[in-house]
N, C-alpha and C positions, 0 to 999 in steps of 0.2 A: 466576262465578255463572250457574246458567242461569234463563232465561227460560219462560213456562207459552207454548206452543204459539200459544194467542188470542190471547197479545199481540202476540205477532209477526204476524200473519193481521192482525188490526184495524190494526196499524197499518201496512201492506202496502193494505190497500184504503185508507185514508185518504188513501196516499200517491198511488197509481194518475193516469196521465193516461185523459185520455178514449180515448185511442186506440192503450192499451193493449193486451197479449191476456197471460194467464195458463194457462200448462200445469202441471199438477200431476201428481206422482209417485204413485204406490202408494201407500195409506197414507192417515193422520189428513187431512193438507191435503185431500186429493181428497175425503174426506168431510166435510169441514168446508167447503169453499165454497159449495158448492150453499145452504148454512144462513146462510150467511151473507151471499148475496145480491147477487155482485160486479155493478159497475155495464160495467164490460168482458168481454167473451165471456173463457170458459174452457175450457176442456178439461181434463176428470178421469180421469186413466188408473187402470183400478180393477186389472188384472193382470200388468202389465210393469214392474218393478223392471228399474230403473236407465233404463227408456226417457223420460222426461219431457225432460233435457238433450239428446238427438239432436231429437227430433219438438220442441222449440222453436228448435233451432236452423234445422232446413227451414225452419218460419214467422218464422225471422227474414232469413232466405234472399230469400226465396216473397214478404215481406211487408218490403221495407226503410222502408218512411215509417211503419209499425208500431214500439212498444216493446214487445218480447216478455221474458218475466221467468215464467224456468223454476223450481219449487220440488220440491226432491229431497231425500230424506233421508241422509244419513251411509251407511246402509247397501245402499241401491240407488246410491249414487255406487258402492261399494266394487266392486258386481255389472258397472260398467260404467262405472271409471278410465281410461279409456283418451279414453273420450269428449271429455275436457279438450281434450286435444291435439288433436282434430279443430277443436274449437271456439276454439281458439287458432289453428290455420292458418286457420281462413276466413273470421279478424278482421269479425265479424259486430258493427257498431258499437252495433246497437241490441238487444244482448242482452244479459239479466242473468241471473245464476244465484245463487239463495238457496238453502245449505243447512243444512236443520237438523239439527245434532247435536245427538243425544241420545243417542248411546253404544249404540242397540238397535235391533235387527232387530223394530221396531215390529207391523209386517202380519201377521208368521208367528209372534207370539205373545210377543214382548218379549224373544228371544236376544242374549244379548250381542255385543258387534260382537266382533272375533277379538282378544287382548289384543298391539294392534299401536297405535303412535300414527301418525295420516296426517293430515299438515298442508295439507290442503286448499287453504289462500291460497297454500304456496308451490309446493303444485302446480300451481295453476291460473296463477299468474307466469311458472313456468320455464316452462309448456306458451304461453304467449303472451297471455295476457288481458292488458288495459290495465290493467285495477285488479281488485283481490283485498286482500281485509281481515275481522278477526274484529268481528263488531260485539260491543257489551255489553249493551246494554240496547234494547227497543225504539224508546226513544224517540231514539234514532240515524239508525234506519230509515229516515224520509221526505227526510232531507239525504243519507244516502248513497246514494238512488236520485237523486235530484237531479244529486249530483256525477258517478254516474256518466254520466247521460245527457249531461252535459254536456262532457264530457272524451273519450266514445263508449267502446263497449267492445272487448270482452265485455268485462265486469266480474263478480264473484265476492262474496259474501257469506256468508262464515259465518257463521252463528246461533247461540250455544248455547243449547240447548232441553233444557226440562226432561221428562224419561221419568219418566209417572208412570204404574205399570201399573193402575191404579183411576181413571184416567179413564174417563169414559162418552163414546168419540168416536161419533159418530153412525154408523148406516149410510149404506152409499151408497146416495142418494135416485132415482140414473137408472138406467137399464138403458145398457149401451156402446149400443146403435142412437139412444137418447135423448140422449144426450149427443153425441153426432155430427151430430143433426137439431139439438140447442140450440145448437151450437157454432156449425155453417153459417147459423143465422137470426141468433145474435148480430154475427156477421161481417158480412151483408146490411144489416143495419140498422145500421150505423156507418159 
């Protein structure tokens, strides 16, 4: 069964440490945060599919006493598979990757992903992450960001998220120059 989008979001900030940082992919998340008011700096990529997982992984690099918690959808993973593997060789302990499947090319109009099944968790395993697992319901969420901090990663979570193409996601509320000035003041001030 999938899950509506919010819920997953809501309960991703509820869960959040203070000293956190959230990268968001292409897509609904990147416009849904800003809306929603995170208490840890973010960064919203509004035009690179599939880059959210590489540029979280720098700032988990760049930032180790950081938890960095990448959010990518099913089909910008798809545009940039390979990424896993990098972030499995560079056993980066305090990195998390959620992604949302919801079976569609969301950003470029709601196209169906390619009619292929890609098992995400056992990709993200055999590529080397500590832990990788499907959650079910939101309310999973704040213990398996828990466990994985606590065990170190990378760690992997897929989401199923519900594609509903009559959602009202919001625009994006920054321009990229804005969100790179809110980014580096959120980072300052933590």
């Amino acid at each position: 069964m999938s899950v509506p989008r919010q819920a997953w979001l809501s309960a991703l900030l509820a869960a959040l440490d203070a000293r956190d940082v959230l990268v968001a992919g292409l897509g609904g998340n990147a416009r849904y945060l800003p809306h929603m008011a995170p208490r840890v700096p973010h960064w919203a990529l509004c035009d690179s599919m599939g880059a959210a997982i590489p540029l979280a992984l720098g700032m988990a690099l760049a930032r180790p006493t950081r938890g960095v918690v990448a959010l990518e959808g099913d089909g910008s993973l798809l545009m940039n598979l390979g990424c896993l593997a990098t972030v499995g060789a560079a056993r980066a302990a305090n990195l998390t990757v959620l992604i949302f499947e919801n079976g569609a090319y969301e950003s470029s109009g709601g196209q169906a992903l390619p009619a292929v099944t890609v098992d995400f968790v056992a990709v993200a395993l055999a590529a080397g992450f500590r832990r990788a697992e499907r959650l079910s319901s939101a309310d999973e969420l704040g213990a398996a960001l828990a466990q994985g901090r606590s065990t170190g990663g990378p760690t992997l979570f897929a989401l199923p998220t519900r594609f509903d193409p009559a959602e009202t996601i919001p625009p994006y509320s920054e321009r990229p120059d804005e969100i790179r000035a809110n980014f580096a003041r959120a980072l300052r001030g933590t």
